[in-house]
N, CA and C of each residue as an Amber inpcrd file, in Angstrom:
protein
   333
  11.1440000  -2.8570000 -27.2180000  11.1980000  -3.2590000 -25.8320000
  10.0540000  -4.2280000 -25.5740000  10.7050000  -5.3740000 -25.2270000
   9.6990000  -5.9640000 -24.7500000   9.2560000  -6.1450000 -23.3790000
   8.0950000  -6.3200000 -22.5830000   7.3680000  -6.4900000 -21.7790000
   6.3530000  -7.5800000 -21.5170000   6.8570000  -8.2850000 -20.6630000
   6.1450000  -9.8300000 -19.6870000   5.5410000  -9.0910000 -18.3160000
   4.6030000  -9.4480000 -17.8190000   4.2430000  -9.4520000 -16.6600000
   3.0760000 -10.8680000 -16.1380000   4.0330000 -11.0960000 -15.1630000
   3.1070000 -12.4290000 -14.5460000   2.8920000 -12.6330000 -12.9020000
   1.9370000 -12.7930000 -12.7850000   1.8730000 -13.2150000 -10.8790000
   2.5670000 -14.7640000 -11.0510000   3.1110000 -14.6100000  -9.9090000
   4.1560000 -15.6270000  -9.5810000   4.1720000 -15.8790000  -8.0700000
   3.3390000 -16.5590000  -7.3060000   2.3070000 -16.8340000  -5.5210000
   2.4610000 -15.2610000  -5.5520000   1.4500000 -14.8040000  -5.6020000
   0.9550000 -13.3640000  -5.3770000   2.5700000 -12.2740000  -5.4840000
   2.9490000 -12.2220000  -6.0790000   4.0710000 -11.2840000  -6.6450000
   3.9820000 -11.0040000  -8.2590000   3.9400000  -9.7890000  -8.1240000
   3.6440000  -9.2940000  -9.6990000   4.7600000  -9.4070000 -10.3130000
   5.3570000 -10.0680000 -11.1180000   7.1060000  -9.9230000 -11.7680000
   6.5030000  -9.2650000 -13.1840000   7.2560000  -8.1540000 -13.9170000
   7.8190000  -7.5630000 -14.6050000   9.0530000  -7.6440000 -15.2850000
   9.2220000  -8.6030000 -16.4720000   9.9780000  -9.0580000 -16.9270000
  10.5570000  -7.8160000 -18.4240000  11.6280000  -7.1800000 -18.0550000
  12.0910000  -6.2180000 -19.3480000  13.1530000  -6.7780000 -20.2270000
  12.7080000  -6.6010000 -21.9170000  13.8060000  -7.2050000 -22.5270000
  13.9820000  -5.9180000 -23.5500000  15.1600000  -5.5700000 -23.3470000
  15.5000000  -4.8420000 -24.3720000  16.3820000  -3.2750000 -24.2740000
  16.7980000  -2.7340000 -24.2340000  17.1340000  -1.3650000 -24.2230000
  16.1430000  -0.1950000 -23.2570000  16.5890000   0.2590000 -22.0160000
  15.4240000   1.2040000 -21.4960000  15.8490000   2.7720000 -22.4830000
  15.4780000   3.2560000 -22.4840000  15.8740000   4.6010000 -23.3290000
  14.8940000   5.5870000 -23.3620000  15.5120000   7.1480000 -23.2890000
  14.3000000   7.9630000 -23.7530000  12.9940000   7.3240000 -24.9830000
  13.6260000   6.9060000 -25.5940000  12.9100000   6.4340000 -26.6460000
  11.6270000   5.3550000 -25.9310000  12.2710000   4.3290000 -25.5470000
  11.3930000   3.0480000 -24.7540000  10.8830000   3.4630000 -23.4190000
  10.9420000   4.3290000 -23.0060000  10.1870000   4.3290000 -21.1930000
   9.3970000   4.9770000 -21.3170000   9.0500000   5.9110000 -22.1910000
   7.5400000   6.2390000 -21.6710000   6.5820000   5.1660000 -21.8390000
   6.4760000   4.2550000 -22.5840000   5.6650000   3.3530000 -22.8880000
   5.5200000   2.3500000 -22.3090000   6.8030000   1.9700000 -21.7350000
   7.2190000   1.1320000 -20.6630000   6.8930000   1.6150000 -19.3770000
   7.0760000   2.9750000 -19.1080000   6.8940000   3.3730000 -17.4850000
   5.3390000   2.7420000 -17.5140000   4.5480000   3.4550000 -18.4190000
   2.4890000   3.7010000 -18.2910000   2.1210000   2.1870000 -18.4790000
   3.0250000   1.3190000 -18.9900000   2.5810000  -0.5000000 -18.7060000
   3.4660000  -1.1470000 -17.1990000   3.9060000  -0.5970000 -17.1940000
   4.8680000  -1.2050000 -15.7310000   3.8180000  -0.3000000 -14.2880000
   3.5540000   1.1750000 -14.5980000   2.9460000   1.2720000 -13.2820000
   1.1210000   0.6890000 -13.5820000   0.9660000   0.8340000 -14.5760000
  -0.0510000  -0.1380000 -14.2800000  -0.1800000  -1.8660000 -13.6010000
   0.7700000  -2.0690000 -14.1950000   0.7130000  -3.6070000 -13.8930000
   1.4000000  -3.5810000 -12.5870000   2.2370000  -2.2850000 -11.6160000
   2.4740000  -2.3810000 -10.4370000   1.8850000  -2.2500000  -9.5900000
   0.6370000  -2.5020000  -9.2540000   0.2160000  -1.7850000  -8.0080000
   0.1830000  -1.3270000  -7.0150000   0.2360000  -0.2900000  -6.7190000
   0.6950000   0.1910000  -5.0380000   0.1470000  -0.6440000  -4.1070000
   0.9260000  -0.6120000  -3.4400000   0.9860000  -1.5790000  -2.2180000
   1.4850000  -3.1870000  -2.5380000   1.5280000  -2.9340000  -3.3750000
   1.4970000  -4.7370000  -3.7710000   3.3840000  -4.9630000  -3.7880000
   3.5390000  -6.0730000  -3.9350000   4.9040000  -6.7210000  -3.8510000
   5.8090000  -7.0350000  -5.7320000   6.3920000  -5.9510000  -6.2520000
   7.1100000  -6.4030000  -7.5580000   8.2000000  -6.5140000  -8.1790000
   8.6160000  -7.1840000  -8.9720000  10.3260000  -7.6420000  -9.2220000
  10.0250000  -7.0780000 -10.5320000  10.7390000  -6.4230000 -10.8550000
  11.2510000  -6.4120000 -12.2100000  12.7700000  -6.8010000 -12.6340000
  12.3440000  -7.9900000 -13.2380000  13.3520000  -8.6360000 -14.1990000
  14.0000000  -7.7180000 -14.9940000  15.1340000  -7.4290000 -15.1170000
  15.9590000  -6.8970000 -15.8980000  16.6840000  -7.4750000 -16.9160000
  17.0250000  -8.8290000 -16.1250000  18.2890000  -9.8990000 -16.6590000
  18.2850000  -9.5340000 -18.5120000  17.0940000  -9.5880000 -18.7740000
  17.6160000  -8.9290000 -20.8210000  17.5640000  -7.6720000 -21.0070000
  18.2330000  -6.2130000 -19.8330000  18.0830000  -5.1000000 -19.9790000
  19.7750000  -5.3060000 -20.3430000  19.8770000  -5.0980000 -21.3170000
  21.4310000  -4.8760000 -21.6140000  22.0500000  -2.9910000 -21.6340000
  20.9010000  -2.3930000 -21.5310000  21.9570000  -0.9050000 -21.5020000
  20.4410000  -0.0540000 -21.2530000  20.5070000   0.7380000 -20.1830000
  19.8650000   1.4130000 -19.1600000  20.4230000   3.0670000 -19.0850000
  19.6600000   4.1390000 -19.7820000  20.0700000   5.5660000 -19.8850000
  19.5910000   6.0570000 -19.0030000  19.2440000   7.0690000 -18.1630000
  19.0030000   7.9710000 -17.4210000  17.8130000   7.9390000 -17.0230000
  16.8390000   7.7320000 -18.3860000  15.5160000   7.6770000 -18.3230000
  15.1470000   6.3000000 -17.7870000  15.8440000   5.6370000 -17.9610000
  15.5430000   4.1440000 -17.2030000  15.7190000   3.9670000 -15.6720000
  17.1170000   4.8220000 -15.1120000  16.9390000   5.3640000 -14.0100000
  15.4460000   5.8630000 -13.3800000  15.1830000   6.9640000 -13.9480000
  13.9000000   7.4870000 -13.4900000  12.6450000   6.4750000 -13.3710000
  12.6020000   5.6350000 -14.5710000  11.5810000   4.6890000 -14.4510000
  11.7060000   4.1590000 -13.3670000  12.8440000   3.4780000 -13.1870000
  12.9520000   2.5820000 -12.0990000  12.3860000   3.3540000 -10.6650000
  12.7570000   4.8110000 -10.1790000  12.4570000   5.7310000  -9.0670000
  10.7560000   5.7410000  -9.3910000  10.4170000   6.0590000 -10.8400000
   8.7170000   6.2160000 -10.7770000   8.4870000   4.8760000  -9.8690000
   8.6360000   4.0710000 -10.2400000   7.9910000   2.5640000  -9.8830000
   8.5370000   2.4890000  -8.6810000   9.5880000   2.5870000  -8.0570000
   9.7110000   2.4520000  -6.3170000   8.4790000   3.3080000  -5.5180000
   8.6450000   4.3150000  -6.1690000   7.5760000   5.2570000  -5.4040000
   6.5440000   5.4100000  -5.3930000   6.3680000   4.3820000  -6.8130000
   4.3940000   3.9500000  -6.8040000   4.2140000   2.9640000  -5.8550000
   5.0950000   1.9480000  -5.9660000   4.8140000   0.7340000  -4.9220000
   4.9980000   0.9860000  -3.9210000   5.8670000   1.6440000  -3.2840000
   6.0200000   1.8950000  -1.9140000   5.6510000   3.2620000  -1.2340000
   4.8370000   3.9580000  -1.8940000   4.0940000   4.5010000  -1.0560000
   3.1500000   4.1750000  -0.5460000   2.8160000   2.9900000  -0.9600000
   1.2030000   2.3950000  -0.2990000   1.5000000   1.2540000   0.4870000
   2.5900000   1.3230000   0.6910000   3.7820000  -0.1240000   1.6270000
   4.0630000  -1.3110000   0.7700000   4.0070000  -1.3770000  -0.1320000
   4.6860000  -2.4760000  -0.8290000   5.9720000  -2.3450000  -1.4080000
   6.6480000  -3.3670000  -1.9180000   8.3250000  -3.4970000  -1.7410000
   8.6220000  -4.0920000  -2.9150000   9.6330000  -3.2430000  -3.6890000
  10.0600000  -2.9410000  -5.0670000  11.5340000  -3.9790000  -5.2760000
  11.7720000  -4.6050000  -5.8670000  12.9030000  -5.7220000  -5.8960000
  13.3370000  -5.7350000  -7.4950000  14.7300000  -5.9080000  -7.3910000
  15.1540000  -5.6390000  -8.9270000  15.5500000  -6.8820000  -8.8770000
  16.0500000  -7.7150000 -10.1100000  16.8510000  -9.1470000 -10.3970000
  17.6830000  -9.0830000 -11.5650000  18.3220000  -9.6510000 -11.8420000
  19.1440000  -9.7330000 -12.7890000  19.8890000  -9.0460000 -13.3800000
  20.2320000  -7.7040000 -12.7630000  21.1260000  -7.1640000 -13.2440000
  22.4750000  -7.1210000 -13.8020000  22.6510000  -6.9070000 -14.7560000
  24.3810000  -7.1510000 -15.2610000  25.3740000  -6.0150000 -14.7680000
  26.2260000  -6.7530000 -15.1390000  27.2680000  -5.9660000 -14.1690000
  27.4960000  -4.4670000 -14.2280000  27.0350000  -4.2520000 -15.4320000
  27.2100000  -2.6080000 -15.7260000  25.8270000  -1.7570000 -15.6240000
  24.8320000  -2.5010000 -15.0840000  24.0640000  -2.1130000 -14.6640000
  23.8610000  -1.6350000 -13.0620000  24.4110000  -2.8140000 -12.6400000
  24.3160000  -2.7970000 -11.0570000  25.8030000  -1.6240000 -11.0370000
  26.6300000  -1.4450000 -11.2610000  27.5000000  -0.2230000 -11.0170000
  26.8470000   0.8590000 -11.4070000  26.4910000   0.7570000 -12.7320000
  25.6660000   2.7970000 -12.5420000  24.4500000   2.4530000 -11.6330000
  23.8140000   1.5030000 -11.2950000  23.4700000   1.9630000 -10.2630000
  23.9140000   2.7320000  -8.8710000  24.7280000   1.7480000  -8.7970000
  26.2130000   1.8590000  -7.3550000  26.4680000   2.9800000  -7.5740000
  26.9890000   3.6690000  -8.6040000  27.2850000   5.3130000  -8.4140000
  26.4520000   6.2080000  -8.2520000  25.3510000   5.9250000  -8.8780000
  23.8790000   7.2440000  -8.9740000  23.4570000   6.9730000  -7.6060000
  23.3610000   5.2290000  -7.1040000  22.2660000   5.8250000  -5.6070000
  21.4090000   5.0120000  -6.1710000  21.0980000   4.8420000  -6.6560000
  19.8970000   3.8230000  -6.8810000  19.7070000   2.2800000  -6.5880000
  21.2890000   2.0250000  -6.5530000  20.6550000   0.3500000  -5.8230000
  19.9230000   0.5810000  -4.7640000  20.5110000   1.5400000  -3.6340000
  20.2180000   1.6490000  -2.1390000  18.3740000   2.3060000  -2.2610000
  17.8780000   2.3230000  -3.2300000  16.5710000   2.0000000  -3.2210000
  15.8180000   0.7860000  -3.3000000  16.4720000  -0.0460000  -3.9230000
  16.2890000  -1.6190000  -4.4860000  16.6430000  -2.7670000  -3.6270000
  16.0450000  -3.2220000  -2.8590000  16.6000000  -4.7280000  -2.8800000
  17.2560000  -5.5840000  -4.0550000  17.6070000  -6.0190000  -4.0070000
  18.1340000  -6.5100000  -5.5290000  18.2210000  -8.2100000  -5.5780000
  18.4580000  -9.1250000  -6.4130000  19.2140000 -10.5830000  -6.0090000
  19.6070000 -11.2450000  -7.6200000  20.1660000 -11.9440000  -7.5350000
  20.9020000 -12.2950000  -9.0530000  19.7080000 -12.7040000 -10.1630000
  19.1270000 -13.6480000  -9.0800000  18.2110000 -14.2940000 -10.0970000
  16.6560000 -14.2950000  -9.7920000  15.5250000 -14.4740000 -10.5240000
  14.2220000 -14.0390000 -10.3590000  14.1430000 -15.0340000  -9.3080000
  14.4240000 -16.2150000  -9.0530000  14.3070000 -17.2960000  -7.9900000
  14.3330000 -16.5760000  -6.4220000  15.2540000 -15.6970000  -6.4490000
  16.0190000 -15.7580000  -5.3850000  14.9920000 -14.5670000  -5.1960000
  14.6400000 -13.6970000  -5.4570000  13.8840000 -12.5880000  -5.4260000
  12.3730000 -13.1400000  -5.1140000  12.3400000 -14.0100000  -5.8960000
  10.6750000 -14.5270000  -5.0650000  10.9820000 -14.7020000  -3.7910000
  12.1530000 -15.5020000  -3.4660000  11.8360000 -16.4920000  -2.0740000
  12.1720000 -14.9820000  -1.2490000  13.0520000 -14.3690000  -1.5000000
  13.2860000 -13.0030000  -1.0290000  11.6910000 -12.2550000  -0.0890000
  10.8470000 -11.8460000  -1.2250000  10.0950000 -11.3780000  -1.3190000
   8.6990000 -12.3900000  -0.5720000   8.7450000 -13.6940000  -0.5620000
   8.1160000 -14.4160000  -0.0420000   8.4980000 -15.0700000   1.5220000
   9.4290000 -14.3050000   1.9100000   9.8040000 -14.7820000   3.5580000
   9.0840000 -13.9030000   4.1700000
């Protein structure tokens, strides 16, 4: 699994490439909530998450609830299509803002 993180005008993006899995998220959760900071504003890029298990679910809930308990606002991008449906069924988009592309999620996040 790979892991990017870059400020982009004061937005932390979190760029994931690879498989989330029991296997890949613990390692991934303890570099993603670090590099998230509460309160602060972050996207995580998905667009090269091609297949997302349960535990990737959860990651994703750790990290809403780190950032936004201190008022900052959690934004997903790039999701593929079979991503954004198990989301749609579990409940979890309706935590996420979401938008196709990292572009659209900055300006999102920057209005």
């Amino acid at each position: 699994m790979e892991l990017r993180v870059a400020e982009v005008r004061g937005i932390t993006v979190v760029a994931l490439e690879g498989e989330l899995t029991w296997k890949s998220v613990p390692d991934v959760q303890a570099r993603v909530v670090a590099a998230a900071r509460g309160g602060s504003q972050v996207i995580l890029d998905l667009s090269g998450v091609p297949y997302m298990s349960s535990a990737g679910l959860r990651l994703l809930l750790v990290v809403y609830r780190h950032v936004t308990s201190q008022g900052g606002q959690a934004l997903c991008c790039g999701l593929s299509q079979e991503l954004k449906d198990m989301m749609i069924v579990t409940g979890f988009l309706g935590f996420f803002a979401h938008c196709d592309t990292l572009e659209a999620g900055l300006a999102l996040l920057a209005a």
